[in-house]
C-alpha positions as CSV (number, residue, x, y, z in Angstrom):
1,X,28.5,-2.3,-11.2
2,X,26.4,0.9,-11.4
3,X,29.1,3.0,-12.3
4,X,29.5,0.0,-15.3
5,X,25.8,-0.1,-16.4
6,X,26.0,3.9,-16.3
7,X,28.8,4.3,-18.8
8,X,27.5,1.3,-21.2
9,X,24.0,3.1,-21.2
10,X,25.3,6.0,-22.3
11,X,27.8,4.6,-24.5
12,X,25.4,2.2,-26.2
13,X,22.9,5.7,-26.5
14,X,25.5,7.3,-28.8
15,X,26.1,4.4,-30.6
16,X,23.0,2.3,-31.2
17,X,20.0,4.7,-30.0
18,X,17.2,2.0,-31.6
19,X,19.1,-1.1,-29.8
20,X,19.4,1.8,-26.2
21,X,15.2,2.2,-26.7
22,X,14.8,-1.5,-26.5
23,X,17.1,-2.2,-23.4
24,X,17.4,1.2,-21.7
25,X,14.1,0.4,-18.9
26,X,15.7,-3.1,-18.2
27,X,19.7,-1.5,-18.3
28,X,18.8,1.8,-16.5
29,X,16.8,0.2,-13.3
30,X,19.8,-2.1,-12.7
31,X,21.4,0.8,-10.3
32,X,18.8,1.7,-9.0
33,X,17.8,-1.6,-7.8
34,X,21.0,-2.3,-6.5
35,X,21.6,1.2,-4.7
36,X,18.2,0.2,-3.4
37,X,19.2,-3.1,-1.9
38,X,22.1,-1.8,-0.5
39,X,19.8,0.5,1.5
40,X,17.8,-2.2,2.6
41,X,20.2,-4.2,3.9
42,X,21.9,-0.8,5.9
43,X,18.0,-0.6,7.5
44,X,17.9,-3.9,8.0
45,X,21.5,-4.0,10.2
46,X,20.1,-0.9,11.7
47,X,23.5,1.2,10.7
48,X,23.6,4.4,11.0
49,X,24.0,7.6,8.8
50,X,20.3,8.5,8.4
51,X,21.4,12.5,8.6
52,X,22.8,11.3,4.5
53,X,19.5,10.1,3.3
54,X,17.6,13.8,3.8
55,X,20.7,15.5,2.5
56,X,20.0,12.9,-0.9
57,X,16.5,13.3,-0.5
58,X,16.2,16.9,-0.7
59,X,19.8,17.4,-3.6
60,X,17.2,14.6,-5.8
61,X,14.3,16.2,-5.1
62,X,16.0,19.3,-6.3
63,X,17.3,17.5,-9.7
64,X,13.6,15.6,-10.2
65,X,12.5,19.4,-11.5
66,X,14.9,19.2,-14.1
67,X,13.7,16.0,-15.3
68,X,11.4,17.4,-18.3
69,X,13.9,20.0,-19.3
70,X,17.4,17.7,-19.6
71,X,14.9,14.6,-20.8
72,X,17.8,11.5,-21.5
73,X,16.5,8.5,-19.8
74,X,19.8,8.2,-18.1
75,X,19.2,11.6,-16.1
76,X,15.3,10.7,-15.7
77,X,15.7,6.6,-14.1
78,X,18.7,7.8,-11.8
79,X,17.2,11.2,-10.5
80,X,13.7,9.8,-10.1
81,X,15.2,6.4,-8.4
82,X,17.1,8.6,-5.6
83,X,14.7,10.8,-5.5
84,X,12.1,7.7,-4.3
85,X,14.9,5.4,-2.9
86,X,15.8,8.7,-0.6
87,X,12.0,9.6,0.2
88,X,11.1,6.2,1.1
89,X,14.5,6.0,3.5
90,X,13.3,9.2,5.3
91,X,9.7,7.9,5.9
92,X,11.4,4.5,7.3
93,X,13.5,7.0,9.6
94,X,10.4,8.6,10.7
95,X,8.5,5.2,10.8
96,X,10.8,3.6,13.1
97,X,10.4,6.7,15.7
98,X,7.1,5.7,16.0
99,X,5.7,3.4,18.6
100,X,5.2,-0.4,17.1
101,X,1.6,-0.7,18.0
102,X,1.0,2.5,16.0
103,X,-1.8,1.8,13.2
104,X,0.0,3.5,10.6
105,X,3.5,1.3,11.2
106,X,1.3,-1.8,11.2
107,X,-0.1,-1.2,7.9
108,X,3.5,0.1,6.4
109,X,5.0,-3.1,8.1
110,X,2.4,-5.4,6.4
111,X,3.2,-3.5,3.4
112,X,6.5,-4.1,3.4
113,X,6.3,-7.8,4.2
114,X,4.1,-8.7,1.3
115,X,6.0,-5.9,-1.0
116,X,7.0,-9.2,-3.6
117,X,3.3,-10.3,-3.8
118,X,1.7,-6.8,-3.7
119,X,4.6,-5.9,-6.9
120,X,4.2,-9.4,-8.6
121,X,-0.1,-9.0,-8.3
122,X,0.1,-5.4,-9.5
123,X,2.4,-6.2,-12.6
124,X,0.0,-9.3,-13.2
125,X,-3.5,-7.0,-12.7
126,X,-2.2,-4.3,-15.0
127,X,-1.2,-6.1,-17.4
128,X,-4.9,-8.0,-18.4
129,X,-6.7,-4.5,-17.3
130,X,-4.5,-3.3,-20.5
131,X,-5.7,-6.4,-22.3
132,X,-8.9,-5.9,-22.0
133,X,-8.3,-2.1,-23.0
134,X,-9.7,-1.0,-19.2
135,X,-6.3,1.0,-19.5
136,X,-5.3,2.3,-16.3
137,X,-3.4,5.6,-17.0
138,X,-7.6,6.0,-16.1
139,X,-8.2,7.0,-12.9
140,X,-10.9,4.8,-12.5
141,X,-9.3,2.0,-13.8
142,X,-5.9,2.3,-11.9
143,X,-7.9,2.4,-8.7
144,X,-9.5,-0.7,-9.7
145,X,-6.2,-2.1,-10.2
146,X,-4.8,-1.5,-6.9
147,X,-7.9,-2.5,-5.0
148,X,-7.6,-6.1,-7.2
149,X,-3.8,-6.4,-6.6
150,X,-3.8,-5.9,-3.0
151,X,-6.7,-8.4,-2.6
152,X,-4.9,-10.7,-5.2
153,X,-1.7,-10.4,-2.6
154,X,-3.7,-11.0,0.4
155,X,-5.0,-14.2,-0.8
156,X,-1.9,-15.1,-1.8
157,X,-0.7,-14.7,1.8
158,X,-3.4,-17.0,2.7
159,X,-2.6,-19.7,0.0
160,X,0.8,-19.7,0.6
161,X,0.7,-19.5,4.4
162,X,-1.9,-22.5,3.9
163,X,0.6,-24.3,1.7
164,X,3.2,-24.6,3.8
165,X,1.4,-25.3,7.2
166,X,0.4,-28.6,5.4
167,X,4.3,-29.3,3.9
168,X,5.4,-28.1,7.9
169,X,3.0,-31.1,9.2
170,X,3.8,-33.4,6.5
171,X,7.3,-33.2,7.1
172,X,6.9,-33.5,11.0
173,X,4.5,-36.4,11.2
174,X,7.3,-38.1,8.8
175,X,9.9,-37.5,11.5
């Protein structure tokens, strides 16, 4: 599938470049995301191989300083995508070496539970700072948005974990 996306991006670039502008963020994190979920699901099943992610990590690493001089989205999504997919797989290496009570895995383990709500509460903060023009390429404004999306997440833990603690009794006292 990635290999497909890959050569109808840069097919539909040569062809229909305003039509390639509209689709390209959608069409060009579609690899990405799946080379991504393949790499979850490897951690997950604890298989091993982890010597291949440092050897990616540092060859994309490499290629992300050529991302302002070659400067085709298709170049810039996949580079930057292994680059992070690879970084992120060698601190999860170096995460899992660590003892469980550690503070630091505790926090990176809550993280990664509540990664859906923490994205979902971002992309919903962001988007009415923007509308209310507190834009947050601003320092002070994208600190403000992560401080409101990770609270916004957290209660939505507690909601949620409220939620179905009631549907769990429900369901048992019905039994």
């Amino acid at each position: 599938w990635g290999i497909a996306v890959t050569l109808f991006a840069i097919y539909l670039s040569s062809t229909d470049a305003e039509l390639f502008k509209r689709v390209e963020l959608a069409l060009l994190r579609l690899a990405p995301f799946l080379i991504g979920c393949f790499y979850g699901r490897a951690s997950y099943e604890k298989r091993h191989g982890y010597w291949l992610w440092g050897v990616i990590a540092v060859v994309s690493i490499a290629l992300v300083t050529q991302v302002p001089d070659v400067g085709t989205p298709i170049f810039d999504r996949y580079v930057l995508g292994a680059a992070f997919t690879s970084v992120c797989a060698c601190a999860a290496i170096l995460l899992d070496r660590l003892n469980k009570d550690n503070g630091i895995v505790r926090v990176v383990s809550w993280f990664g539970t509540h990664s859906l709500e923490i994205y979902l509460c971002h992309v919903t903060v962001r988007r009415f700072l923007n509308g209310i023009e507190l834009n947050t390429c601003y320092v002070r404004y994208e600190i403000l948005m992560l401080i409101l999306a990770l609270v916004s997440a957290w209660l939505l833990q507690i909601v949620v974990t409220w939620l179905l603690r009631g549907r769990k009794g429900k369901t048992e006292s019905a039994i």
